[in-house]
N, C-alpha and C positions, 0 to 999 in steps of 0.2 A: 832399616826401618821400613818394613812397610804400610803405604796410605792404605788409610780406610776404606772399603772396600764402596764401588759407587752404587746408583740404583743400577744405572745399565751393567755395570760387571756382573751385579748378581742375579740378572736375569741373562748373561749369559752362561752366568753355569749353570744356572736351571737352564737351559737351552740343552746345552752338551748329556747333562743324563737325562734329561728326557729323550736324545737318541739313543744312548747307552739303555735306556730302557725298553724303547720301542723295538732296538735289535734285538735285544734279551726276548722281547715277549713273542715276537715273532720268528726269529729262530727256536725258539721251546716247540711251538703249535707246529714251525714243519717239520719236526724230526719228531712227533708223535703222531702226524697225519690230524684230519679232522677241520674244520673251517675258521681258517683265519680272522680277523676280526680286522683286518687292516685292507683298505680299499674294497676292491673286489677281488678281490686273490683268493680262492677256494681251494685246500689242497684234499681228494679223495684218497690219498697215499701219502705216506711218507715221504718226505724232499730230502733229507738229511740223514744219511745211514749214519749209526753209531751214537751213541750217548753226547751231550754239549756240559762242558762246565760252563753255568750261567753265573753273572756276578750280580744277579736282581738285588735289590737293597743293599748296594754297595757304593753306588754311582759318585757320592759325593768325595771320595776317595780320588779316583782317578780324573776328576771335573777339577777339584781342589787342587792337586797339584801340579798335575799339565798346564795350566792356564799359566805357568810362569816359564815354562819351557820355550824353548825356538827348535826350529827344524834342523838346524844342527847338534844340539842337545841328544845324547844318546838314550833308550829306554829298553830295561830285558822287562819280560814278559812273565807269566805263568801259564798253567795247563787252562786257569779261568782269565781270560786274558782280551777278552771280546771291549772290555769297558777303557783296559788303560790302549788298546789300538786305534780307538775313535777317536777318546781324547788327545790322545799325542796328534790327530791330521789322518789315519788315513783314511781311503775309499772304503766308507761303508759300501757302498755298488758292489765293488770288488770283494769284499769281505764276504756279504751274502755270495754270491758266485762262487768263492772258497768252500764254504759250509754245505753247499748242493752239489761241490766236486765236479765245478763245470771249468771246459781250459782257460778261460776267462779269468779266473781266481788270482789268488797274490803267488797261489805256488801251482796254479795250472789244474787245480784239479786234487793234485797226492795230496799235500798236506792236513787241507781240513780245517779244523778249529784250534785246534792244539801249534798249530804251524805257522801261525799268519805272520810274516813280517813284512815291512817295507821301510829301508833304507831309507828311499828320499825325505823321508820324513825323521829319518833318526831311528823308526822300530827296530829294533835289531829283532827282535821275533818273540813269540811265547814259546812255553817250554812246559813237556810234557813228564817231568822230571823235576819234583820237588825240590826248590832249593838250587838247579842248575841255574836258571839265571843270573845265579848272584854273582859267581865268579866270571860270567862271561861281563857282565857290567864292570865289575871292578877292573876288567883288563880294556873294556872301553877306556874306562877313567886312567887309569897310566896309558896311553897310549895319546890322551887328549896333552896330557901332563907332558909327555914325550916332546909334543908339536907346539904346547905355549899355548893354545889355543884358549881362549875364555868359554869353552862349551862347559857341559857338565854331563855324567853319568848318573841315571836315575833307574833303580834297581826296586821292583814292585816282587813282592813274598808273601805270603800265608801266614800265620802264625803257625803252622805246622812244620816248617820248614826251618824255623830256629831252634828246631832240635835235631839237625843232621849239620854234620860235617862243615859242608862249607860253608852256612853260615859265617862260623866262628870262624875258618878259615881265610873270608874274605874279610871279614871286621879288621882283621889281625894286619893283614896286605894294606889296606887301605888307608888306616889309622898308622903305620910304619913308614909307607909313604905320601903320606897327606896328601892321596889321592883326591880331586873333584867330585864325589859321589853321594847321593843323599840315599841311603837306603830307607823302603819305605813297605812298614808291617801292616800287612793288611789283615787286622784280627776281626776275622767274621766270628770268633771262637768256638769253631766246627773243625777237627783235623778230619778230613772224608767224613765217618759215622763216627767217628769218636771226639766227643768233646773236650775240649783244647785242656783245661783246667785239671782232665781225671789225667794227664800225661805230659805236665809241663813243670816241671819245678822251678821255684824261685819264682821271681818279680816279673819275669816276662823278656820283651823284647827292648824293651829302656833298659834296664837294670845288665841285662848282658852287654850290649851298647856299652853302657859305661865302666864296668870290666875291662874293656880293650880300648879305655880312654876315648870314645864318640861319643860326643853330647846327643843329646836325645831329647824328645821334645813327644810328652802324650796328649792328641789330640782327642772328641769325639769323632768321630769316623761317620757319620749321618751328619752335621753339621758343617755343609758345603763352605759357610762363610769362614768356620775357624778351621776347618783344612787348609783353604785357601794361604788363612793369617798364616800358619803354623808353617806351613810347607814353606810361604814368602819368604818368612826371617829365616829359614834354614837353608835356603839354595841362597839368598844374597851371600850365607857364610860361606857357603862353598864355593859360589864364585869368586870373592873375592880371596880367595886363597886358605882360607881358618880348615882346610881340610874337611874328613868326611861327617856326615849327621846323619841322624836317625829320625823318622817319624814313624813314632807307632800311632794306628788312627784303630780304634775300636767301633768295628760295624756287626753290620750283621747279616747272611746268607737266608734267604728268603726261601730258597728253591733247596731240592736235595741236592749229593753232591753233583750228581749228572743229573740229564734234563728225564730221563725214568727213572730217577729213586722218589719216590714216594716220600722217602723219610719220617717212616712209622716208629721211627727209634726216637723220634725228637719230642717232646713234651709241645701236645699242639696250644696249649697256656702260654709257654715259651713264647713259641713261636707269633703270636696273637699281641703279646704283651713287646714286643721289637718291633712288629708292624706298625706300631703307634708312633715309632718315631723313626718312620719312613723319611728317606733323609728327601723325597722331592716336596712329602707335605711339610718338613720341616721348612724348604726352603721355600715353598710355594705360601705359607703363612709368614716368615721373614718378606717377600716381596709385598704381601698384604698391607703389613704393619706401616712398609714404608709408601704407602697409598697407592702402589697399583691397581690396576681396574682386573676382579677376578676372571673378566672375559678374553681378557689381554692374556693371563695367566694358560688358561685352558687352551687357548689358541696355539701358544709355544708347542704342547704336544700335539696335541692336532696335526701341527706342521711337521712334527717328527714321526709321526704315523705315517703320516701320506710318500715322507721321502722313505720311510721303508718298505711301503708298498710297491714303492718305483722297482726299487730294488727288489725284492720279492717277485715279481712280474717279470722283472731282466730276467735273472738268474734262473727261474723256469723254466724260459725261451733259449738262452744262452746254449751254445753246443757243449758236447762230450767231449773231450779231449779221444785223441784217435789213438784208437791199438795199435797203432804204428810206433805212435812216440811213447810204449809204456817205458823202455828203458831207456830214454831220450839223458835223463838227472840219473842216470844210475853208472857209477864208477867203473869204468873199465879197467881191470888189473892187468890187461895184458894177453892171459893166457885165454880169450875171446868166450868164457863162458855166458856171456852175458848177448849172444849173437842168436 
């Protein structure tokens, strides 16, 4: 059973995506170049080579369900993966540093945005491979099962992604062996430029779930406070041993699929009519209701602005990793081609 959610819990997870937003918005501006709107931080050039998958109008997603995790609790990632990395604990600092390929970063520089992990916290990484995360979680979760331990394996996905292979593959593993693991749909209902519904048959991401005997639970996915509920009753099952769940949370992708697509394919109606139920104003009118001061509110991000600006201003300044160590993480087979 989980308690009712308090005033302060729910202004801490309006806290949590308003960073997940403030990184979203300000990682978007430097890898298009152009003047930042966060501190004083001006960029004349691009900071960030290569395309970003943003999670902008997602936040309540990865806010919701990390709030019940601990630092040994394990987490796979996706290719949009910047919201559930904050929310599990780590160094936004370090994150931005990643994203500007400075040595600094969580992988020094190579990996990027698509790469980020950090262990101490449980991240086991994002993953730029539709769908791969799933089975690297479920081998998290037997391996916690191996050791007895009370952690748990939490597996973040697309709804694009419940139509390849391991999906169904890991449901099957998991649910066979009453693995610890909550897998968790995250339906922006966008596959890249193809909307999810012209190439998804059947009921969805519950309805398959239940298929391979995994109870499943559909949430609103903009709705920080019933992500929250939803995710609680479904990890206490898993902790306490009732094996693996499903939470499908229905949100919605703000941004193209990278931070240059335009997304001139999307009905800008659409689009107009989801931003309405932006899950920070949904949550910032829940804090309302239960008598916050609206100045108190606006202040939250504010403060998430300025710590991205810190960040933003580090990672600038921060060095290059040195041509010395390019093949420093690169496999040596032996036969020294790599010298």
């Amino acid at each position: 059973m989980v308690p009712a959610l308090a005033d302060q819990a729910l202004l801490n997870l309006y806290r949590t995506m308003c960073r997940i937003r403030a990184f979203e918005d300000a990682a978007e501006i430097a890898s298009q170049g152009g003047v930042a709107v966060f501190g004083q931080e001006a960029f004349s050039q691009v900071q960030v080579r290569g395309p970003l998958h943003l999670s902008t109008g997602q936040e309540a997603v990865p806010a919701g369900v990390c709030a019940h995790l601990r630092p040994t609790d394990y987490l796979t990632s996706t290719h949009r993966g910047h919201g559930h990395t904050i929310a599990k604990g780590a160094n936004l600092e370090r994150m931005m540093h990643e994203l500007f390929g400075k040595a600094s970063g969580y992988c020094g520089g190579r990996g990027g945005s698509m790469h980020i992990a950090d262990f101490s916290v449980g991240m086991l990484g994002a993953n730029g491979v539709v769908a791969a995360g799933i089975p690297i979680a479920v081998g998290a979760a037997h391996s916690i099962m191996i050791q007895h331990t009370d952690a748990i394996a939490v597996s973040f996905f697309g709804d694009g992604a419940i139509n390849r292979g391991p999906f169904a593959e890991s449901l099957n593993w998991a649910a066979a062996f009453r693995l610890p693991i909550l897998f968790v749909c995250e339906d922006n209902q966008w596959s890249a430029t193809t909307q999810t519904k012209a190439m998804s048959a059947g009921e969805g991401a519950a309805a398959r779930a239940a298929s391979h005997g995994v109870e499943a639970l559909a949430v609103d996915g903009n709705d920080v406070a019933a992500v929250y509920a939803a995710a609680g009753t479904l990890i206490a099952a898993v902790r306490s041993g009732a094996g693996p769940r499903l939470l499908h949370a229905k949100t919605y992708r703000f941004t193209g699929h990278v931070s240059v697509d335009p997304a001139a394919y999307r009905d800008p109606a659409e689009l107009a009519a989801a931003k309405l139920g932006d899950p920070l104003v949904v949550a910032g009118a829940q804090l309302v209701a239960r008598g916050a001061d609206s100045a108190a509110i606006e202040a939250v991000m504010s403060e998430a602005r300025a710590e991205v600006a810190v960040a933003l201003a580090s990672a600038a300044a921060a060095p290059w990793p040195l041509a010395s160590s390019a093949c420093a993480e690169v496999q040596d087979t032996g036969v020294g081609i790599w010298r």
